[in-house]
C-alpha positions in Angstrom: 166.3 117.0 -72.0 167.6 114.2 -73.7 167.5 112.9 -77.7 168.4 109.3 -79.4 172.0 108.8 -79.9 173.3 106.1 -81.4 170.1 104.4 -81.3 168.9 105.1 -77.3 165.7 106.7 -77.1 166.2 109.7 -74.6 163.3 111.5 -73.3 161.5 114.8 -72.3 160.1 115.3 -68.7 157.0 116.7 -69.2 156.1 116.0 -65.0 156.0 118.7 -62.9 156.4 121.4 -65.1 155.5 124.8 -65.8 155.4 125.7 -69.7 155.0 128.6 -72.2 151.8 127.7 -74.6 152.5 128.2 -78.5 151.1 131.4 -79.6 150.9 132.2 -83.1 153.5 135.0 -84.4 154.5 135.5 -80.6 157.0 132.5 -79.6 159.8 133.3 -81.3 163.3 132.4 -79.8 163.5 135.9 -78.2 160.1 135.1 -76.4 161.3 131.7 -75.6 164.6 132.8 -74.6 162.9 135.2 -72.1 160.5 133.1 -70.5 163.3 130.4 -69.9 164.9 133.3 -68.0 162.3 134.1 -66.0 161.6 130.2 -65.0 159.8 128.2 -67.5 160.8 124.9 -67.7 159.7 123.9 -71.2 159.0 126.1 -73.8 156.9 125.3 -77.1 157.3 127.3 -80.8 154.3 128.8 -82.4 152.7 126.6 -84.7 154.3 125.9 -87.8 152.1 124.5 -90.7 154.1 121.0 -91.8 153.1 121.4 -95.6 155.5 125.1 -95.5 158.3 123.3 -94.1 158.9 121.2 -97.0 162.1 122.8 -99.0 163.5 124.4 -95.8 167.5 124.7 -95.4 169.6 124.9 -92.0 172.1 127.7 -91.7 174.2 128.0 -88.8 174.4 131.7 -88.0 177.5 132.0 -86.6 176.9 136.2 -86.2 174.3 136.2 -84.1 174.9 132.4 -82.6 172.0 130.7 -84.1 170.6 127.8 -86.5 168.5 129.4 -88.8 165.8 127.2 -91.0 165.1 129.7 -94.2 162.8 128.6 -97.3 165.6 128.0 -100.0 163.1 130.1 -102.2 163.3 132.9 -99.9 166.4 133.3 -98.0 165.5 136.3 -95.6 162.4 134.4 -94.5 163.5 132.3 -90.9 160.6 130.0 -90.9 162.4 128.8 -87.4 165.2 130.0 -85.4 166.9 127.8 -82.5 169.9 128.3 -80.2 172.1 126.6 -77.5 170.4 128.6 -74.8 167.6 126.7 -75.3 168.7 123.4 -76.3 166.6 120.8 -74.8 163.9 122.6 -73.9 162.4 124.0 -76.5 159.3 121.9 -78.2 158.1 123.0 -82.4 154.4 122.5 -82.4 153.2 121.0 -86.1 149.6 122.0 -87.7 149.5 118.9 -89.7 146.2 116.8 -91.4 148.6 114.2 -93.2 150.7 111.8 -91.4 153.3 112.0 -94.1 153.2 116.1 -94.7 153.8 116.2 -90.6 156.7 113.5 -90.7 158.9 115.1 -93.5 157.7 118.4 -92.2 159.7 117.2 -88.8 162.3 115.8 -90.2 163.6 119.1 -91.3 163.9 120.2 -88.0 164.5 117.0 -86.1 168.3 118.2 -85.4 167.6 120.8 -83.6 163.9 120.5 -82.0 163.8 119.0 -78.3 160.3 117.8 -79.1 157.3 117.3 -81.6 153.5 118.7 -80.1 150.1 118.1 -82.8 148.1 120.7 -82.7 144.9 119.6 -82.0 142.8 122.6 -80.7 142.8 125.4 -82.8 139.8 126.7 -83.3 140.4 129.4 -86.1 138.7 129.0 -89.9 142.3 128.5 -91.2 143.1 125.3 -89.4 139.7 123.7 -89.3 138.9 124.1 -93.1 142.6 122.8 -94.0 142.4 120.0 -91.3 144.2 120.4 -89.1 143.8 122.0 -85.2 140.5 121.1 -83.7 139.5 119.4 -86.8 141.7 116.5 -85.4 139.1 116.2 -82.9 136.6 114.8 -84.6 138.4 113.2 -87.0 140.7 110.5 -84.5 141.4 108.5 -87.2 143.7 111.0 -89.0 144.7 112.0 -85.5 146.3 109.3 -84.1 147.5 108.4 -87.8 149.8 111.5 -87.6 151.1 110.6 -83.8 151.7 107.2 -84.9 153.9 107.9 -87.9 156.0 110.8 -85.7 156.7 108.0 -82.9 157.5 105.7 -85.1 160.1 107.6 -87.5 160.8 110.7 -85.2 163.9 110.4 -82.9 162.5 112.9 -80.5 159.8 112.5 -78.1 156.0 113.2 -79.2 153.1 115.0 -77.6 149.6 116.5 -78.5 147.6 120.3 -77.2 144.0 119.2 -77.4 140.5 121.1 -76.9 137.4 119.4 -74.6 134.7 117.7 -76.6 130.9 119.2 -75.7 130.3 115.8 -74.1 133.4 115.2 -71.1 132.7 111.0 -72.2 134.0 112.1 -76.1 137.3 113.9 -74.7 137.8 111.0 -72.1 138.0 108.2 -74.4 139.8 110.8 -77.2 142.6 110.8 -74.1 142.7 107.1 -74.5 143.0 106.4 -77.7 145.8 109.4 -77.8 147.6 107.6 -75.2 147.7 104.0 -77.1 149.1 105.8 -80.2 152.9 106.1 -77.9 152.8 109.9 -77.4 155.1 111.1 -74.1 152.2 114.0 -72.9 148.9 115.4 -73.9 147.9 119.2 -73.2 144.0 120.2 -72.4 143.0 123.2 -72.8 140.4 123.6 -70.9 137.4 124.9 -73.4 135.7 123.7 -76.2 135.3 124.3 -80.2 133.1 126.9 -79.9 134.6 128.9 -76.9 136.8 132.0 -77.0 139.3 133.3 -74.3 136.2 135.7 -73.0 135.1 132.0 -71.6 136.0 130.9 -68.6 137.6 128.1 -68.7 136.6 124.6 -67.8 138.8 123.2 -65.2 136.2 120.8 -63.7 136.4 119.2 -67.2 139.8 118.9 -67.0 139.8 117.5 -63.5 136.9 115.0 -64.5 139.1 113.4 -68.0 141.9 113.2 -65.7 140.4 111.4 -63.1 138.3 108.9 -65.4 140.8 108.2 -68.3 143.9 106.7 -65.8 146.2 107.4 -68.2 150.0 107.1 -67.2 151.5 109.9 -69.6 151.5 113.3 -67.9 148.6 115.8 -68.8 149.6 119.2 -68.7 146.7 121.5 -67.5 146.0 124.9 -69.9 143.6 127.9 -69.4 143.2 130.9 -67.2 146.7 131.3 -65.8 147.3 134.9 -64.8 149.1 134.9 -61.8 152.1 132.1 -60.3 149.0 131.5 -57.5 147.0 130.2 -60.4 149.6 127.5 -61.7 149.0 125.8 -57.7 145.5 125.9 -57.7 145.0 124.2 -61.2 147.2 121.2 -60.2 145.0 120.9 -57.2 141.5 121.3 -58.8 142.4 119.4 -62.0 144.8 116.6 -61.1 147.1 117.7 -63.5 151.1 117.6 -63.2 151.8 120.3 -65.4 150.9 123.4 -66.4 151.1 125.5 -69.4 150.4 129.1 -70.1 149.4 131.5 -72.9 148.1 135.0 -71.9 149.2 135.1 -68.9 152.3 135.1 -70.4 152.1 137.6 -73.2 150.5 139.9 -70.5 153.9 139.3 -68.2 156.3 136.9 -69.0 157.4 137.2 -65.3 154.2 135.3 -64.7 157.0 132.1 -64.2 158.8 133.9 -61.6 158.0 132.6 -57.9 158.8 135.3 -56.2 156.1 137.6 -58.1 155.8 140.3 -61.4 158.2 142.2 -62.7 157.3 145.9 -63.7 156.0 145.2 -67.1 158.0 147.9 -68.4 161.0 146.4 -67.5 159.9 143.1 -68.7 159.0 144.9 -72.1 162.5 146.1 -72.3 164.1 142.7 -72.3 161.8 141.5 -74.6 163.3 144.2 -77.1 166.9 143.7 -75.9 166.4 139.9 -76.7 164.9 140.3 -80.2 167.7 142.8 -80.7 169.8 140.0 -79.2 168.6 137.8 -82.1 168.1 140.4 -85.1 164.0 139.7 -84.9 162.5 142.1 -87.4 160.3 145.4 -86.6 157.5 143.4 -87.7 157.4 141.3 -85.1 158.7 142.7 -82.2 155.8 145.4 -82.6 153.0 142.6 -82.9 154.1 141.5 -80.0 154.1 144.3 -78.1 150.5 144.8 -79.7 149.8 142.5 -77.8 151.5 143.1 -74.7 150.1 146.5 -74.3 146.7 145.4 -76.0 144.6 147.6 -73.6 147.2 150.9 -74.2 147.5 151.6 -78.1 145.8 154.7 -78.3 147.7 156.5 -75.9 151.9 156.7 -74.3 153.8 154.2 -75.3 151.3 151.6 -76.9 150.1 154.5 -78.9 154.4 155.0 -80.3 154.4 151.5 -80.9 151.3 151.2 -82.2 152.3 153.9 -84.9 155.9 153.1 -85.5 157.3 152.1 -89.0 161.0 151.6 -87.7 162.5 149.1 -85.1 164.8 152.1 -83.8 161.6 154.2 -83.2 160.2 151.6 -80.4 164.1 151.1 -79.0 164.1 154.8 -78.5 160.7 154.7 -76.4 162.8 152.2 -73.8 166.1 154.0 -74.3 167.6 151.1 -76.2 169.2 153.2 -78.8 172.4 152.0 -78.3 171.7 148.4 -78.5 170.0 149.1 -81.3 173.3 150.8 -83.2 175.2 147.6 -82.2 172.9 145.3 -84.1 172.8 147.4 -87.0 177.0 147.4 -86.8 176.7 143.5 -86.0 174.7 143.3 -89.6 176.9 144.8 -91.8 180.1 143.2 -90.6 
């Protein structure tokens, strides 16, 4: 990790990496935190739409040790959350579709983010119709508008998460013209517009950009990771130098481990430890487990925190009562 100081560009090594994807309402810092812990090199934020982050304010939480950005409007609502742990390795992912809403967006958080990623791949209703996501895609002009106006005015280094074009000749010369805008990496995940995680995804497309386009930044290679095997085999079938993951993670952050899996209930249990570590809210740590335990809510465990209206109700399912009556002691000194 490095930043600008005193006027001296320093940069993000995106080579040879293994990173955790941005998943919405699921990388928070206790998720981040955790897959740092268990060997992720890089780690990127969920995505954080750039025209909310326009009246945000920066509060150093000195009780639970981190920098809080809160909408002045609504004080209780951490739009962003950062710490030392991961200083320099953590990278906020912008939904933008105006170059100026994405750079005043980023400078709000420029202090404290490692990194700036576009997202350029989401697929979903909400980002298309405002657009941004996968929109970008067909609309390069705008794209490379945004990436231009971050390098330019952003102190931190700049990188894009794109989706493959129906026609592998569109997303090749898409990589190029990305390239020429100064941007430090591009991500390609490996399926199209249309395509869902039920599709298998298209590494020979990957492998076929990468090979054509020549391009000298590093592409980071995304898509049906779900075991520390697959992370090998991608480099070698795509040509890429990096490798990002998404469900693989959320099914077992101990996906970055080289030496193999965790139990997941263990891993499960210092999820919650962490987000009591950090004062995350019930809300969130249950989504997450939602998702964690997708194929289990109707019965055990999945099914308690599938029906739980209290944090200290999923805490008592992995015996984390006590941590739970520190934080609550922590809050109200």
């Amino acid at each position: 990790y490095q930043r600008r100081v005193r006027g001296l560009l320093k940069m993000v090594d995106y080579a040879n990496k293994i990173v955790l994807a941005p998943m919405v309402r699921v990388c928070s810092l206790p998720f981040r935190l955790l897959a740092l812990e268990y060997g992720a090199d890089l780690v990127w934020s969920e995505e954080l739409i750039a025209h909310k982050l326009q009246n945000l304010q920066r509060i150093e939480n000195e009780k639970f040790g981190t920098i809080d950005y809160v909408c002045r409007n609504e004080m209780n609502n951490i739009i962003w959350q950062s710490c030392e742990i991961e200083r320099g390795k953590t990278i906020v992912q912008l939904g933008a579709s105006c170059p100026i809403v994405a750079l005043q967006a980023a400078q709000q958080l420029e202090r404290d983010a490692t990194a700036f990623d576009l997202n350029m791949g989401c697929p979903l209703h909400f980002s298309i119709s405002g657009g941004m996501g996968a929109a970008l895609l067909s609309n390069i002009n705008v794209a490379t508008d945004i990436l231009k106006t971050l390098v330019r005015n952003i102190q931190k280094p700049i990188s894009c998460k794109i989706r493959l074009h129906d026609n592998i000749s569109n997303t090749i010369d898409l990589v190029k013209s990305l390239e020429q805008t100064g941007i430090r990496a591009i991500t390609i995940h490996g399926r199209r517009i249309s395509e869902r995680p039920r599709d298998i995804a298209r590494w020979n497309e990957i492998a076929q950009v990468i090979s054509s386009s020549n391009l000298s930044i590093p592409i980071i290679g995304n898509g049906d990771i779900f075991q520390y095997s697959d992370i090998n085999r991608m480099k070698m079938e795509t040509g890429c130098c990096s490798v990002m993951i998404a469900r693989g993670a959320l099914k077992n952050l101990t996906i970055f481990r080289q030496h193999g899996f965790l139990e997941q209930n263990q891993v499960i249990q210092q999820f919650i430890r962490s987000c009591l570590n950090y004062n995350a809210t019930h809300k969130h740590v249950k989504y997450v487990l939602q998702q964690m335990l997708i194929n289990e809510l109707h019965y055990g465990k999945g099914e308690i925190v599938n029906r739980s209206k209290q944090l200290s109700q999923i805490c008592s399912v992995w015996n984390l009562e006590e941590e739970y009556n520190i934080l609550q002691r922590r809050k109200q000194n």
